[in-house]
C-alpha positions as CSV (number, residue, x, y, z in Angstrom):
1,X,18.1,88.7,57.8
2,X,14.7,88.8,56.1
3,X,14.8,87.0,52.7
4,X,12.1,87.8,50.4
5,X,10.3,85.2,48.2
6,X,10.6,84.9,45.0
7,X,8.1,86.3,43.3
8,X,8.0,83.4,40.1
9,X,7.8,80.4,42.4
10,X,5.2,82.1,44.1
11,X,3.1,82.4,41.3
12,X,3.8,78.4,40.4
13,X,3.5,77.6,44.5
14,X,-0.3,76.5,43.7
15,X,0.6,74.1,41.0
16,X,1.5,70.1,41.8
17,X,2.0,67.1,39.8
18,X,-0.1,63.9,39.7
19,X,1.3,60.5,37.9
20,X,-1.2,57.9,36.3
21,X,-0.7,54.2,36.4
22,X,1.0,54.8,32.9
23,X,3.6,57.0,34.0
24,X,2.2,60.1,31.9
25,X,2.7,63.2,34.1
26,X,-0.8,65.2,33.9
27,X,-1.4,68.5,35.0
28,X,-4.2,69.2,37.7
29,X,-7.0,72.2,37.4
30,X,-4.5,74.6,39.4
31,X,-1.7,73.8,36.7
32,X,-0.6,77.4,34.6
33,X,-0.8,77.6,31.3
34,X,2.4,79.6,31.4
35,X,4.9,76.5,32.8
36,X,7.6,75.5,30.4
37,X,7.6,72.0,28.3
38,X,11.6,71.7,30.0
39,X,9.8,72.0,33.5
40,X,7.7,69.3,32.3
41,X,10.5,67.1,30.9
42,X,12.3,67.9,34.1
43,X,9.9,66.7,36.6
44,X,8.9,63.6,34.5
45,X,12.5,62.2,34.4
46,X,13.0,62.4,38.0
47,X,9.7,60.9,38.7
48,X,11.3,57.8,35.8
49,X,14.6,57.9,38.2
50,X,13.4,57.6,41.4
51,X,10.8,54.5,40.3
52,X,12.3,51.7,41.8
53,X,10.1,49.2,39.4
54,X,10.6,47.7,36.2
55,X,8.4,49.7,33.8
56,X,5.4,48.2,32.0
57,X,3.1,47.8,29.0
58,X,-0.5,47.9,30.3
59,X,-2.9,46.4,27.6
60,X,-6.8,48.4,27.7
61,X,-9.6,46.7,28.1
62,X,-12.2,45.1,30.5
63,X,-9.1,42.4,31.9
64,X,-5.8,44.3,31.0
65,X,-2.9,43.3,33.2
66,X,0.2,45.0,33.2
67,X,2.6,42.4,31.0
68,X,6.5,42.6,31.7
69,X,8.5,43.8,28.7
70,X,10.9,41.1,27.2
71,X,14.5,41.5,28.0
72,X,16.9,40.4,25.3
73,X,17.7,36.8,24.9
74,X,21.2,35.4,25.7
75,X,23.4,33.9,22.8
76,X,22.8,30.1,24.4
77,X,18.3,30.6,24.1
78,X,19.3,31.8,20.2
79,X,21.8,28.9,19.8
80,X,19.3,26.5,20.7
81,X,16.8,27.8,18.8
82,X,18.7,27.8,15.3
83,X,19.8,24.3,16.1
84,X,16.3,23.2,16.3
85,X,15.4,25.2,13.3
86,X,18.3,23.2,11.3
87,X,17.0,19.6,12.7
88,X,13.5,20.4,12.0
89,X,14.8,21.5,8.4
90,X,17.1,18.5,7.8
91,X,14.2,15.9,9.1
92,X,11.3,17.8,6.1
93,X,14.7,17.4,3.8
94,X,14.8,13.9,4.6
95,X,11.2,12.8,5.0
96,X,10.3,14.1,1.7
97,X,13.5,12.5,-0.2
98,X,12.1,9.3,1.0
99,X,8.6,10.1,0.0
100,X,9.6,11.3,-3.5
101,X,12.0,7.9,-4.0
102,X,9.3,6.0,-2.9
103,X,6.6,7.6,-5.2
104,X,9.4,7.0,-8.2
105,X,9.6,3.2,-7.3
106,X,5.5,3.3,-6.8
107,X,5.1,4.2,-10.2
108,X,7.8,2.8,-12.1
109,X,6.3,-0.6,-10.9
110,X,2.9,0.6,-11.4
111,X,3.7,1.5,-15.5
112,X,5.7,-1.9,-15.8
113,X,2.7,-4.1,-14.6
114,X,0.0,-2.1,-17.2
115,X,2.5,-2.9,-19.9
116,X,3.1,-6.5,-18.9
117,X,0.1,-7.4,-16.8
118,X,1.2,-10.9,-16.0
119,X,-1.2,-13.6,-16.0
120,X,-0.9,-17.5,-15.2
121,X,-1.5,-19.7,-17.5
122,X,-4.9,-20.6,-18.8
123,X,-6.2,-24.4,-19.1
124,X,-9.3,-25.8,-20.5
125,X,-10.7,-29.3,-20.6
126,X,-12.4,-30.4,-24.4
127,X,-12.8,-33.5,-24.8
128,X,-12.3,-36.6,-21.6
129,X,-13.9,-40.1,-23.0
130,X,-13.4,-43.4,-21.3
131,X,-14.8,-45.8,-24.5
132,X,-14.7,-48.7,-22.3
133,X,-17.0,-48.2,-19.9
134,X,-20.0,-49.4,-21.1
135,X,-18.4,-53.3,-20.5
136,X,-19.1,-54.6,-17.0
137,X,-15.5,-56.4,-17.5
138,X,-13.8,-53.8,-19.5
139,X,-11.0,-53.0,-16.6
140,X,-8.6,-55.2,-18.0
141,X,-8.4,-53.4,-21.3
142,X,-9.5,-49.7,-19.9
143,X,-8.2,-46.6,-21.7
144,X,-8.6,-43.0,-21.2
145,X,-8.2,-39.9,-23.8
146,X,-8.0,-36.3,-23.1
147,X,-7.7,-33.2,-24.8
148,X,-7.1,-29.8,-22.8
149,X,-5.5,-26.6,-24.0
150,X,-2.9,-24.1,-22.2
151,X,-3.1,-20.8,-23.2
152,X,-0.7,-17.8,-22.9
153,X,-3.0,-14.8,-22.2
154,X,-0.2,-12.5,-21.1
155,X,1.2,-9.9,-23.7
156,X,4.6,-9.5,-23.5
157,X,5.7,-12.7,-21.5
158,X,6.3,-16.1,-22.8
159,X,6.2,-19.4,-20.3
160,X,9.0,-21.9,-20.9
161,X,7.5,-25.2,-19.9
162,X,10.3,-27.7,-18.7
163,X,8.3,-30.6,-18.2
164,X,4.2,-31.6,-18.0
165,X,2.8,-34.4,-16.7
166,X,-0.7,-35.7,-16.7
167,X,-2.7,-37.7,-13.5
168,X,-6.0,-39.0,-12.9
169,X,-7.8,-39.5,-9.7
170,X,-11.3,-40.9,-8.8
171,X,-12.5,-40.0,-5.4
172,X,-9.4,-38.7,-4.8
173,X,-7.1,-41.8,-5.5
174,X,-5.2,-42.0,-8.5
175,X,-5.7,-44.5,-10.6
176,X,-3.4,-43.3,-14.0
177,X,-0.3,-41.3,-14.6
178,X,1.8,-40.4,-17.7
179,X,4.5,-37.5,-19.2
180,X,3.2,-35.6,-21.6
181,X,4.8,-32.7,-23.6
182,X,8.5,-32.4,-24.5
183,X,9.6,-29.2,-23.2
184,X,8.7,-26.6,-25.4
185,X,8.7,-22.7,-25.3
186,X,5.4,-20.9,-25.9
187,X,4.9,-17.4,-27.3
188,X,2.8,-14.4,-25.7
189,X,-0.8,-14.8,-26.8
190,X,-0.5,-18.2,-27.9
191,X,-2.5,-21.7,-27.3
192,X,-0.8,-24.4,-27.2
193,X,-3.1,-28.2,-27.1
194,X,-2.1,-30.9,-24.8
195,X,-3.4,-34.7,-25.9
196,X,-3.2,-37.6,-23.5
197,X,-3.7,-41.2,-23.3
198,X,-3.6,-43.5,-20.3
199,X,-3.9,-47.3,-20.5
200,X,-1.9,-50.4,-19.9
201,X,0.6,-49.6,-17.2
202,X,0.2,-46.0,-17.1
203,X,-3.7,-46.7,-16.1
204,X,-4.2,-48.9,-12.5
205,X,-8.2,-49.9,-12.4
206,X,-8.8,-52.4,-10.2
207,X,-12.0,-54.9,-10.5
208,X,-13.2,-52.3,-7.7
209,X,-12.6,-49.5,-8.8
210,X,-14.7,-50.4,-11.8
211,X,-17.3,-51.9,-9.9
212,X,-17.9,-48.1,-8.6
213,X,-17.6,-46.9,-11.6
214,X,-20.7,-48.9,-12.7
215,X,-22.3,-48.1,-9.9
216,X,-22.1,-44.1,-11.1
217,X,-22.7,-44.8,-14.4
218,X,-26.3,-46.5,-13.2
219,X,-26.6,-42.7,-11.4
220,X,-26.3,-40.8,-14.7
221,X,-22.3,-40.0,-14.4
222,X,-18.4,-40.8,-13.5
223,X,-17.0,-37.9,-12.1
224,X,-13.4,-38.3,-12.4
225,X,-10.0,-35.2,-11.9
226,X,-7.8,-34.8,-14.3
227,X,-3.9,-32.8,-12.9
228,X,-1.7,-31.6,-15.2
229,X,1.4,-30.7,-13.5
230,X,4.2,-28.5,-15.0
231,X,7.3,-27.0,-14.6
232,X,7.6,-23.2,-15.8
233,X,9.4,-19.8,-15.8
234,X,8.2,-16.8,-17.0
235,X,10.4,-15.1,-19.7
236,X,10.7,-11.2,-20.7
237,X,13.2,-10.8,-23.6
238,X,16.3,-12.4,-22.4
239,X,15.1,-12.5,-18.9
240,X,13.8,-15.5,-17.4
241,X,12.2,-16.5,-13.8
242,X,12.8,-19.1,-11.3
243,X,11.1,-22.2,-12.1
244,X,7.2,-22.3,-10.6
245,X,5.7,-25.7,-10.5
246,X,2.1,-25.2,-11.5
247,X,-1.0,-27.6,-11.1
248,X,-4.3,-27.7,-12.9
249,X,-7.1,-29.3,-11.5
250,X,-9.5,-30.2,-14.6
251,X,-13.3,-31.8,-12.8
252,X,-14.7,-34.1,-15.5
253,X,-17.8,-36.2,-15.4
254,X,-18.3,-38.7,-18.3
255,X,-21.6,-39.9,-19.2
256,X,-23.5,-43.7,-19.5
257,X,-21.6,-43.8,-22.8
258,X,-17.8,-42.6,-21.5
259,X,-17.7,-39.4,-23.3
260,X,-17.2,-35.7,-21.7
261,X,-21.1,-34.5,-20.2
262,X,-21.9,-31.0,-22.4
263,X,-21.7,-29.2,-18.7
264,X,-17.9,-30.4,-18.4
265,X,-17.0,-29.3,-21.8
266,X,-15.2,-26.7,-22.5
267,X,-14.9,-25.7,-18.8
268,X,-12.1,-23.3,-17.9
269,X,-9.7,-25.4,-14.8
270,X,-8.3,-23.7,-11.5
271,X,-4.2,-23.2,-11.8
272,X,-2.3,-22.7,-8.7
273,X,1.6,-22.8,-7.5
274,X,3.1,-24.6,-5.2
């Protein structure tokens, strides 16, 4: 039996289909302008079914390479990634309590040493005479004198001294020793003077020693050390320190005549603790 052909899909029997790398279904020259956007739809679908591979996203440009889509992430990649979010926040939460605590601490301290500003104790040497040294025999009946004061610089801190003692060395060896002040308590911004006196038993001068202190005299000077040695605390209001046992080292050279040299006087002496 003789079948005759359709006349429509003769008419469309010249057209075909051509696919571009992007999957867009483009008509060639030969296409009709008559064909039907469902025909269109039609074709493109089963072209989408019967591609076996996954689709892509192609980037233009000089290098563009076709880049896989993301698939959705399982629950476990999102799990991890919002316990890492709440360590990262927790460690900033942490980091920066310490930082502000310490910043607190930094300038609490900071404010209470401008309104204290603690200072040691300051000691100067006046007046250092040895009247005696002018006699070539004078050991026997040898007496020194001092004068040196302590001042309190500091503002709002007082210095309770406990005890003070006062030595005397000559190259180093001591040749006097002797308590001085009573304990006593002494008031922010305050000077307080210290008087000494060594002879007799509280003064060792050997016919040597005094020998050598001629000898220096002849130079031009006797250079001798004068330590005052106390025992202090700091006190703030009804606060009070450990005890601190401080030393002042007072250098002073007497002249041909036993008094203090000018370039002695009034000379400001190093304190340290120990």
């Amino acid at each position: 039996m003789y079948q005759t052909q359709n006349p429509f899909l003769s008419f469309f029997s010249p057209l075909y289909y051509k696919t571009t790398n992007s999957n867009v279904l483009h008509l060639s020259k030969a296409s009709s302008p008559f064909i039907h956007s469902s025909t269109i739809s039609n074709v493109v679908q089963t072209k989408m079914h019967n591609n076996d591979h996954i689709p892509v996203h192609h980037v233009h440009g000089p290098n563009s390479k076709p880049m896989k889509l993301n698939r959705h992430h399982s629950v476990r990649y999102y799990v991890h990634r919002v316990h890492e979010s709440l360590t990262t926040r927790v460690s900033k939460m942490i980091c920066a309590t310490f930082l502000g605590l310490l910043f607190i601490v930094g300038l609490i301290t900071f404010i209470l040493w401008l309104s204290l500003r603690p200072h040691r104790p300051r000691f100067h040497i006046h007046q250092f005479n040895m009247p005696g040294l002018t006699q070539n025999s004078g050991f026997q009946n040898a007496v020194i004198t001092f004068n040196v004061t302590a001042r309190n610089a500091n503002q709002n801190i007082g210095v309770n001294y406990e005890s003070m003692d006062g030595a005397v060395f000559y190259r180093d060896q001591k040749i006097g020793y002797t308590p001085l002040l009573f304990p006593f308590y002494q008031e922010p911004k305050n000077t307080t003077e210290v008087d000494g006196e060594l002879s007799g038993a509280s003064l060792t001068v050997s016919i040597d020693s005094w020998s050598e202190f001629q000898s220096d005299r002849a130079d031009g000077s006797v250079v001798f050390r004068l330590e005052l040695i106390s025992v202090i605390r700091f006190k703030i209001s009804s606060w009070e320190s450990k005890r601190h046992t401080m030393h002042a080292n007072c250098d002073v050279g007497v002249g041909s005549d036993g008094t203090l040299m000018t370039n002695f006087k009034d000379k400001r002496c190093p304190v340290y603790f120990s």
